[in-house]
Phi, psi and omega in degrees: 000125166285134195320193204246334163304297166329309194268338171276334173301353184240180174237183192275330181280281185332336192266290180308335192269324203292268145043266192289006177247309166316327188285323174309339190280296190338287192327313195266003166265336167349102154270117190125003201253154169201114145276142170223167207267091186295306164237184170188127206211134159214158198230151137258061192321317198203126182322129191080345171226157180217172216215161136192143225206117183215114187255128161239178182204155168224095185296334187299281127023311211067350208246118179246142181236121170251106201258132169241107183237105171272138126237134160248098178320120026269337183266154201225110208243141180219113216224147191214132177254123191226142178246116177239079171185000175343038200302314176265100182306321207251356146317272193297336166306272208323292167324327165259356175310330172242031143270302202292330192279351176289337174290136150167169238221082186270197192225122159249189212308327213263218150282067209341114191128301219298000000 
């Protein structure tokens, strides 16, 4: 959850692309690992929340990372899908497409926190 400074200083797609520029950074300290950005989709479904979706991949590796970062300000969800046997992208595409399309952050009865 972002402090209260935070999340009124941003819009909600900025918390998510800051977010997902963090995991990019992780990604490019790796060593032995060299990523490319296969896909990257960011949506505003509904006013006040915003998605972003960044599939990476390191083919030497094998290894693909799929980062999802919803926000609805204050709050913020990050969620990284790792395939470490990537041989096939559209393999491992189809098998985590409805795990990943399945995260999301719906608003319930109580308080964020609650």
């Amino acid at each position: 959850q972002l402090s209260p400074e935070d999340a009124a200083s941003q819009s909600p797609a900025a918390a998510a692309e800051s977010f997902k520029d963090k995991d990019v950074q992780s990604l490019q300290q790796m060593e032995g690992y060299t990523w490319r950005l296969v896909e990257e989709r960011a949506d505003e479904p509904e006013t006040g929340l915003a998605v972003v979706t960044a599939d990476h991949l390191a083919d030497a590796n094998e290894f693909r990372i799929v980062t999802k970062v919803i926000a609805r300000l204050p709050l913020v969800v990050r969620a990284a899908f790792h395939d470490y046997s990537c041989g096939d992208h559209a393999a491992s595409r189809e098998y985590f497409a409805p795990l990943i399309q399945s995260l999301s952050l719906v608003a319930g009865e109580g308080e964020p926190g609650d």
